[in-house]
C-alpha positions as CSV (number, residue, x, y, z in Angstrom):
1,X,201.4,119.8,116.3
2,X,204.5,119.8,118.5
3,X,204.5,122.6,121.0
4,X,201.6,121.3,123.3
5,X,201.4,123.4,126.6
6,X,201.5,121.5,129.5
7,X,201.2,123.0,133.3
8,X,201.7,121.7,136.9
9,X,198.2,121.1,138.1
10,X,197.1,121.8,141.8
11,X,200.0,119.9,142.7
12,X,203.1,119.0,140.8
13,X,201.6,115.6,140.8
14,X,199.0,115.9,138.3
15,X,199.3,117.9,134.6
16,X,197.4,120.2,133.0
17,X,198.0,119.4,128.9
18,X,196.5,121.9,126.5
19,X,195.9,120.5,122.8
20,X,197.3,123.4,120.2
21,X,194.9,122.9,117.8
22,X,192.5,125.4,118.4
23,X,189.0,125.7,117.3
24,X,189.8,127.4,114.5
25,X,192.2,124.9,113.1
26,X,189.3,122.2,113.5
27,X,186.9,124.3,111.7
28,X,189.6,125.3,109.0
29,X,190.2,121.8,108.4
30,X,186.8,120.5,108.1
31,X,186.6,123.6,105.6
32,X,189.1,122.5,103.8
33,X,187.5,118.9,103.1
34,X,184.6,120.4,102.0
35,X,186.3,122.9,99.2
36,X,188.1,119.8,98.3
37,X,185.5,117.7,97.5
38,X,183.8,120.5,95.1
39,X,186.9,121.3,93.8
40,X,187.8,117.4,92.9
41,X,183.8,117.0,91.1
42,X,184.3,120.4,89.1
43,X,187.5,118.7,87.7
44,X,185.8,115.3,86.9
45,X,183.4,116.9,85.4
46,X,186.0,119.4,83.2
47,X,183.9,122.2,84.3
48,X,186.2,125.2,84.3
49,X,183.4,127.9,85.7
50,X,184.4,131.5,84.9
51,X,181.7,132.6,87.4
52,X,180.0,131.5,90.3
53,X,177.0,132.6,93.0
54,X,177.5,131.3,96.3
55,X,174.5,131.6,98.2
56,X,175.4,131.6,102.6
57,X,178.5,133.5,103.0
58,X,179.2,131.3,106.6
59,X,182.1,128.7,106.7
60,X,181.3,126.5,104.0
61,X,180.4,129.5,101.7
62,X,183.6,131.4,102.6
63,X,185.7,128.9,102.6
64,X,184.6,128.2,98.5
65,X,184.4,131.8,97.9
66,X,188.6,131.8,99.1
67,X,189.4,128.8,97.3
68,X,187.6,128.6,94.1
69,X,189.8,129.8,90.9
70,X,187.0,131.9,89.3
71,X,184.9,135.2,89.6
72,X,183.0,134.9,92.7
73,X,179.5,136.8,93.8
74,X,178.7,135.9,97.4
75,X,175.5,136.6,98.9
76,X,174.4,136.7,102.2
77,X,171.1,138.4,104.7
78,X,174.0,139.1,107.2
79,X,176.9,141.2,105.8
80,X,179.3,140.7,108.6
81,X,180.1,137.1,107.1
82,X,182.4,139.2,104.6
83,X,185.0,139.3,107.2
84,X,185.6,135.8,106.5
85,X,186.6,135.5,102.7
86,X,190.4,136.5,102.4
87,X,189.8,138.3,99.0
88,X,187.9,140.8,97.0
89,X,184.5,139.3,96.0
90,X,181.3,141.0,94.9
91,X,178.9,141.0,98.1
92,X,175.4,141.1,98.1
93,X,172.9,141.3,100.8
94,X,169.8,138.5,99.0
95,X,169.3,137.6,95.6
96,X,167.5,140.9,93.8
97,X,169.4,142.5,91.4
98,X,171.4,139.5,90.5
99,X,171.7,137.6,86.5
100,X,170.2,134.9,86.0
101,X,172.7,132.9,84.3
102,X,175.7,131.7,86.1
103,X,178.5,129.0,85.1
104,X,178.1,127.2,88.6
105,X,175.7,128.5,92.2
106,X,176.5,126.6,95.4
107,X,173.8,127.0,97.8
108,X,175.3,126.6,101.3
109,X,172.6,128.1,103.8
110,X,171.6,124.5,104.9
111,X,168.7,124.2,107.3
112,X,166.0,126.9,106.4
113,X,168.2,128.5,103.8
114,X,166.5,129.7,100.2
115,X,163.9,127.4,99.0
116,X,163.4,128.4,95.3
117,X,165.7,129.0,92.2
118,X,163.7,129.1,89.4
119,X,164.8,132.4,88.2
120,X,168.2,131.2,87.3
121,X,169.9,128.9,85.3
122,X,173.0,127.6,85.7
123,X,175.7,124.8,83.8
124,X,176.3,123.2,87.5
125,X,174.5,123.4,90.7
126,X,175.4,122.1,94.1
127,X,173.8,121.7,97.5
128,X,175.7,121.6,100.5
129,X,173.3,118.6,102.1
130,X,172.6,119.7,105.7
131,X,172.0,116.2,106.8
132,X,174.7,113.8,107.8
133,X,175.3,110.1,108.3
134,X,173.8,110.5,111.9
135,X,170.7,113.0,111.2
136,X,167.3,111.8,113.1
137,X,163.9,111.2,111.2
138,X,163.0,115.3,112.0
139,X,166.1,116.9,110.7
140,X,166.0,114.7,107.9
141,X,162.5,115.6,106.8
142,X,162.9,119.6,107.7
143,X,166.7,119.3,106.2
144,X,166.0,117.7,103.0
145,X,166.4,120.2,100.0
146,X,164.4,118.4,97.3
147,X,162.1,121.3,96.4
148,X,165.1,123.5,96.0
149,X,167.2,121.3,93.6
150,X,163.9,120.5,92.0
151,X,163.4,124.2,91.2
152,X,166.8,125.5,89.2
153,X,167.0,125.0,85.4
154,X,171.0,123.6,85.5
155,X,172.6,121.1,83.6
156,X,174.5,119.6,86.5
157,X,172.7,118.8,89.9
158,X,174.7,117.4,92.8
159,X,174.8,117.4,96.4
160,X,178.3,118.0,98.8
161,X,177.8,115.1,101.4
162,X,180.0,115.5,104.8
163,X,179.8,112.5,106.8
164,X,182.2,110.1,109.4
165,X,181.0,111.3,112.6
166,X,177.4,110.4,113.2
167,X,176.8,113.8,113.7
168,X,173.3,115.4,113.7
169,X,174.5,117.7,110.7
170,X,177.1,118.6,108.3
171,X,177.8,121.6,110.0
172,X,181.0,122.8,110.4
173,X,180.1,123.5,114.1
174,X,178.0,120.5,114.6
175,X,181.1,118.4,113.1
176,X,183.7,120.5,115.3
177,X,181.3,119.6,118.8
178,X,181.4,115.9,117.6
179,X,185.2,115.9,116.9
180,X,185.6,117.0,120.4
181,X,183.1,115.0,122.2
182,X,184.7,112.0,120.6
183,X,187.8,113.3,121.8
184,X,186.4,113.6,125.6
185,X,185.2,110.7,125.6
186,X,188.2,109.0,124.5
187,X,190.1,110.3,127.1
188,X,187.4,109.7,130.0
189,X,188.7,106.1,129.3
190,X,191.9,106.7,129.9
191,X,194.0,105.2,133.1
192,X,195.5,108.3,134.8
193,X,193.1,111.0,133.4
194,X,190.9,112.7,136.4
195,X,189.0,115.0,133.4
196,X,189.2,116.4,129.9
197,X,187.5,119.4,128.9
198,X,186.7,121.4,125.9
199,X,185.9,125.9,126.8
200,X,183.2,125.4,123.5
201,X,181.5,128.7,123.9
202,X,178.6,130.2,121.8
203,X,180.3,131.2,118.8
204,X,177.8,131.3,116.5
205,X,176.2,133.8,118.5
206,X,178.7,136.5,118.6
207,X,178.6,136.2,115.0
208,X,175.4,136.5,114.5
209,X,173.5,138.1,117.5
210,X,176.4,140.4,118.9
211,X,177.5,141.0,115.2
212,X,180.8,141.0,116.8
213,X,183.4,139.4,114.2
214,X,186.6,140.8,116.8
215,X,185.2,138.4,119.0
216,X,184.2,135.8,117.1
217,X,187.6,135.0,116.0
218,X,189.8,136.1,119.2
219,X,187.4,133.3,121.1
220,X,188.1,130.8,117.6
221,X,192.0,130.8,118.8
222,X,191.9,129.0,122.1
223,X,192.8,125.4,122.5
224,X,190.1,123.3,121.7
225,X,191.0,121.1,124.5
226,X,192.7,120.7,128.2
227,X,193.4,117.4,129.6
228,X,194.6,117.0,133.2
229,X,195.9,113.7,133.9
230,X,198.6,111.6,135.6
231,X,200.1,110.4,132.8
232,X,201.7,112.2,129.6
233,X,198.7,112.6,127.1
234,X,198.7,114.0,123.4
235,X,195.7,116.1,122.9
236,X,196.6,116.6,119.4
237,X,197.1,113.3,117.9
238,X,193.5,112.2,119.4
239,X,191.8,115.1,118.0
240,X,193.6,114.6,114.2
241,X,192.3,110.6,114.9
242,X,188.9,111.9,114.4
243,X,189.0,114.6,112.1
244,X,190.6,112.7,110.2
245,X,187.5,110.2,110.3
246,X,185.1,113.3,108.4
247,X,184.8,112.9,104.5
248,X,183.1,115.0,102.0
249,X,181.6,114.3,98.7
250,X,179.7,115.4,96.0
251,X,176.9,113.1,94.5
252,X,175.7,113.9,91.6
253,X,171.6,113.7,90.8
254,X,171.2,111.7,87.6
């Protein structure tokens, strides 16, 4: 990241310094540790799947669907997720309809997702783990996904585990608010910084309650931060210091 933005504040005294990582870059990088991390456990286990059901089409779920080297069926309740996998996939709208054998399913809906599989079989099966290394004693108990791993006939059972923040959850947007709180709070600390700031806006619900994917992804392209200070400040390598602090990876259920 070298072409930060930076602009006289008020006064020529104090600067205005705009990180160009935008929110989008955050959440295509988390994304991108995720995919990895699946990607790395289908190789150790020389599972070569020639088809695959991902079940949540969101970020996690889109970003396997673009990623994965193999014959992909995506389902999903809201169709407009479809605007976020880069190539043609087969798109359903729930699980009707579907076979019932498949060489690997990835369930990625998370917290009140699909609760029962027993209909299909599969040679691999993973669970994108909606809890995280800083998950309370509720989201825990409502986020655990026992019953649903407990309920597929598959060979393989494992669970992709995204962790290094603390955060709540393993959600891409729950991981991309702690990256940037982190970040904020970091600079609150400081000498010569009067305030950071982060224009986080409700993206999840122009997705989802607007339907409104334009927007969704215009709003995704602002920078994630602005800094004004006294002192030269580098948004960017303060936000890579903590995304680079979030892991993924996929534990196998023996």
């Amino acid at each position: 990241m070298k072409n930060m933005k930076v602009e006289n504040g008020i006064t020529p005294t104090v600067k205005t310094y705009y990180s160009e990582y935008t929110f989008h870059d955050i959440i295509k990088y988390i994304g991108e540790v995720k995919t990895k991390a699946v990607i790395k456990w289908l190789k150790e286990k020389k599972l070569k799947p020639k088809n695959c059901l991902i079940i949540g089409g969101y970020i996690t779920g889109s970003f396997l669907a673009n990623n994965l080297n193999t014959e992909i069926t995506l389902v999903d309740i809201h169709p407009q997720v479809i605007n976020l996998v880069e190539k043609n996939i087969e798109f359903k709208i729930g699980l009707d309809g579907l076979r019932k054998k498949w060489d690997l399913i990835i369930d990625t809906t998370g917290i009140g997702g699909i609760e029962n599989l027993n209909k299909f079989y599969t040679k691999a099966f993973i669970i994108e783990d909606p809890r995280s290394d800083g998950s309370d004693k509720t989201i825990r108990k409502i986020g655990s996904k026992k019953r649903l791993i407990d309920s597929i006939n598959a060979k393989y059972k494992a669970f992709l585990y995204t962790y290094g923040l603390q955060s709540k959850t393993s959600g891409t947007m729950t991981l991309t608010i702690e990256v940037l709180k982190n970040v904020m709070n970091y600079f609150f600390d400081v000498e010569g910084v009067l305030y950071c700031m982060s224009p986080f806006e409700f993206y999840e619900g122009m997705l989802f309650k607007e339907n409104n994917f334009t927007k969704f992804m215009k709003k995704l392209k602002k920078h994630a931060l602005i800094v004004s200070s006294l002192r030269p400040v580098s948004c960017d390598k303060v936000i890579e210091k903590f995304i680079k602090k979030i892991k993924s990876k996929v534990i196998e259920i023996k």
